[in-house]
N, C-alpha and C positions, 0 to 999 in steps of 0.2 A: 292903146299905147303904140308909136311908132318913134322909130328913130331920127332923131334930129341934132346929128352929127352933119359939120357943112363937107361939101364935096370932099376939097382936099386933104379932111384929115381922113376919110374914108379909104383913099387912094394913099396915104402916107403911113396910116394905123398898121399895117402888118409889117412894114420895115421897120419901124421906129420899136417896137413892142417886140418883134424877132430880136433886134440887136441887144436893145434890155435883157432878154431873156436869156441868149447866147453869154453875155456876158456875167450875169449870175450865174449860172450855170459854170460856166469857165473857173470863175473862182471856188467852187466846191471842189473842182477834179483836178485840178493843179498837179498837185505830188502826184496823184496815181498816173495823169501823161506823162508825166519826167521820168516817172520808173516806166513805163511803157519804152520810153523809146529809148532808154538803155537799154532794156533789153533786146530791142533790136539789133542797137548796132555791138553788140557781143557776137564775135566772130564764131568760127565751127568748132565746137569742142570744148566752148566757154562754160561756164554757169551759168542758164538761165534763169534760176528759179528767181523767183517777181521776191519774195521775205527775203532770202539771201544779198539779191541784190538790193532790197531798199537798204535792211540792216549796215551794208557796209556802205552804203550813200550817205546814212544819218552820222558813222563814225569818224567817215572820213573829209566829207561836207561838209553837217551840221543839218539840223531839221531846216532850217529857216531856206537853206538853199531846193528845199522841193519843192521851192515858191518863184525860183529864178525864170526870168523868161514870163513871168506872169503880167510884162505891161506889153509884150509881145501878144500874147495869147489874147488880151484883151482887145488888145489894135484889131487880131485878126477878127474876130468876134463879130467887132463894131463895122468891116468890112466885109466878110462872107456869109457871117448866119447874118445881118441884116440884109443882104441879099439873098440868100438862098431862101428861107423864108416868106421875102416879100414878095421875091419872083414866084414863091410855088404858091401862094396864096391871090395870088392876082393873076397869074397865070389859070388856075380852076374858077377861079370865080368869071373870068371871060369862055371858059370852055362851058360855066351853068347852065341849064337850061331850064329856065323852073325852079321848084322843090327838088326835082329827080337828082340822085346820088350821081356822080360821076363813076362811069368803070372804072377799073383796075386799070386798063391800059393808058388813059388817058392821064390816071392819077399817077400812072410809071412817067408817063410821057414829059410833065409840069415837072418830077421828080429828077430826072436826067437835066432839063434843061435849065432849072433854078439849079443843079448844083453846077454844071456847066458854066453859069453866067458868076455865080458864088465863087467859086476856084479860082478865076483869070482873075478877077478885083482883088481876091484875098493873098495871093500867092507872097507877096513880098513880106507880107506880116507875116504867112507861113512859114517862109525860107529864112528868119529873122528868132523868130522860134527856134524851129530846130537848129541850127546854129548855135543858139546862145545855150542847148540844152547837152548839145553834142560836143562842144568845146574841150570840157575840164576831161574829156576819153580820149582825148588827142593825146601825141606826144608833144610836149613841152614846147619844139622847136616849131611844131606844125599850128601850135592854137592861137587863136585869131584875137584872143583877148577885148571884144566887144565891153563894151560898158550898159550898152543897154540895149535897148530894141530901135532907138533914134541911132543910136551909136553906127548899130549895125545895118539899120535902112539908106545912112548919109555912106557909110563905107564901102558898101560890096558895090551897088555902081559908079564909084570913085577908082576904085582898087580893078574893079573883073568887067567893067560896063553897065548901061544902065541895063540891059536885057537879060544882064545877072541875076538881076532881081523877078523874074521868070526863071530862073534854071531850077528845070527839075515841075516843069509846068505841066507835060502830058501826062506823067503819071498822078496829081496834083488833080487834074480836070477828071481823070479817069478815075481817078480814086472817090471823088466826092459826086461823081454822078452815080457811083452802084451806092455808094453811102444814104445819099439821099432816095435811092431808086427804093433802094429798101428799108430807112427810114418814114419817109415823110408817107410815101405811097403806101404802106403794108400798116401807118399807123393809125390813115386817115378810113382805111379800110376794114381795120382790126375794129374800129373802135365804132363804125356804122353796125359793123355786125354784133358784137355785144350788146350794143344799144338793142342791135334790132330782137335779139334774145331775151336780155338780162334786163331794160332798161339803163337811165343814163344817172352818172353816178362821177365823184372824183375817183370813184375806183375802177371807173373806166378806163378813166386817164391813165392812170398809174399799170393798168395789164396791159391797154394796146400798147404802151412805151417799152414791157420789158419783150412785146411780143417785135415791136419795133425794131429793136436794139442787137435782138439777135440777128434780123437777117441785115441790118445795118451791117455790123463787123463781122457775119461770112461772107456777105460781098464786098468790103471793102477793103479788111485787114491784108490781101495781097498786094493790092495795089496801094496804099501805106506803108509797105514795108518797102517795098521797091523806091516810092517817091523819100524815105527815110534815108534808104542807103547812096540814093543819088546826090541830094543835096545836102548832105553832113563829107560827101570825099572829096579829096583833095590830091591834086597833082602826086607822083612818085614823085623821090628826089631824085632817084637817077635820071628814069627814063622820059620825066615830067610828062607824062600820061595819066590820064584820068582811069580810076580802076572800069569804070561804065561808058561805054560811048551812048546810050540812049537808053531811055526803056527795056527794048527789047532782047539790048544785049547783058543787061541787069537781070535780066527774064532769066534770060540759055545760061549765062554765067553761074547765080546762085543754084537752078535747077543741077548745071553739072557739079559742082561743088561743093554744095550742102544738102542738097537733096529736095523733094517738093515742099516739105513739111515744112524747112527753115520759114517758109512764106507767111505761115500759121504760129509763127515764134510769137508768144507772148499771149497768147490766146485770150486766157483768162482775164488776165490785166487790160487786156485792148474791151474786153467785153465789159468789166468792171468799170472801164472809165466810160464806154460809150451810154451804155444803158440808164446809167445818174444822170447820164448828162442830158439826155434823150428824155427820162422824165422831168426833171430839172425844168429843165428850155420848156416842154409843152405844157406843165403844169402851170409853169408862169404866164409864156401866153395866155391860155385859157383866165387866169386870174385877172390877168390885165385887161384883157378883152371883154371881160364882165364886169368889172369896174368900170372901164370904160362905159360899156352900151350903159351902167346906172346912169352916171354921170350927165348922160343926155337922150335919158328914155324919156318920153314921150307922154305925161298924161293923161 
């Protein structure tokens, strides 16, 4: 039996099949990102707790709105995980050499750079997201009143320039390279060694993802929180100043003023939403991608 897929769907299969899956995925975790990044952006001394706050989102929303922001979330989907995927899977397949596994380093290496490449293409469907999630926590005077995710991709470089639609980009690129560094790498890693133990299994899939998921959101939930506080603020009215001039003063800022920990705000819920989504997304690959290879195995 050998494969008799033509060249370029071979070259095309991991983007097209990443972005399916990214967006499956996306629609399972919906509400748990909306409460995620309210609870970010609760200030020092707020409520955090993730029930507290959903409870008073569904009283004073309505359930249907944990779903706001969900043709955003899809855009970005269709834009960054089929990119970050497609890069990190055609980026190890030119590093192969052989059968032989790729190391750890080089799997970090495909890891940084597909989310690198992932981040810059996704960022506007990102900043379009949070926007539309961060809105109704404004003051009345200050909300931007978006209608939807076109609404708000035609508005903010109308309104702030096109280059708007990047603000809040470094921490964005830095966020989804430790994301991916400790996703895609620790999963593809996790799950050779199981194999190489346990044998191969869907229940392989399913542990290297929750093993995935955790060093996903310890390296990435700071720099998420950061890229969350930057592009949801908005000028003072007096002194029409941005509360952030950059990253790093988002950095010294919250470190002086809430402490290290605010960074780690939401813990649970960032872990709850990545981890689903982490087996979600590779499950489906793996489905796809075996279908697939039936589709045009070789007799």
């Amino acid at each position: 039996m050998g494969d008799t897929r033509p060249g370029w769907m071979k070259k095309v299969q991991p983007f097209f099949v990443g972005g399916f899956a990214g967006c499956t995925a996306t629609c399972c975790v919906q509400p748990i990102d909306m409460i995620k990044v309210r609870i970010q952006l609760v200030e020092k001394g707020g409520n955090k707790n993730p029930f507290t706050i959903a409870t008073k989102f569904i009283q004073e929303e309505g359930i249907l709105n944990l779903y706001k922001g969900l043709d955003a979330g899809i855009i970005r989907q269709i834009t960054y995980t089929t990119t970050r995927l497609g890069v990190f899977r055609v980026t190890c397949d030119a590093m192969q050499q052989g059968d032989k596994p790729l190391p750890l380093w080089q799997k970090s290496v495909a890891g940084l750079w597909a989310g690198a490449v992932g981040s810059v293409i996704g960022n506007p469907a990102d900043l379009s997201l949070i926007r539309l999630q961060a809105d109704p926590t404004l003051p009345v005077e200050q909300r931007r009143h978006y209608k939807g995710v076109f609404d708000a991709l035609y508005r903010i470089p109308k309104e702030e320039g096109f280059f708007a639609l990047w603000k809040g980009c470094t921490p964005t690129v830095v966020r989804a390279m430790a994301l991916n560094l400790g996703q895609l790498a620790s999963f593809d890693q996790a799950k050779e060694t199981i194999a190489h133990y346990y044998g191969k299994g869907q229940w392989q899939t399913l542990l290297a993802s929750a093993i995935s998921g955790f060093f996903a959101v310890t390296f990435s939930l700071p720099f998420d929180f950061m890229k969350t506080r930057i592009q949801k603020q908005k000028p003072d009215p007096v002194t029409k100043e941005l509360p952030y001039r950059n990253m790093f003063h988002c950095f010294t800022k919250v470190m002086a003023e809430e402490g290290p920990l605010a960074f780690y705000s939401g813990y649970p819920t960032y872990y709850v939403r990545i981890a689903p989504h982490a087996m979600i997304t590779l499950l489906v690959v793996d489905a796809c991608n075996w279908q697939i290879g039936q589709l045009f195995k070789k007799q």
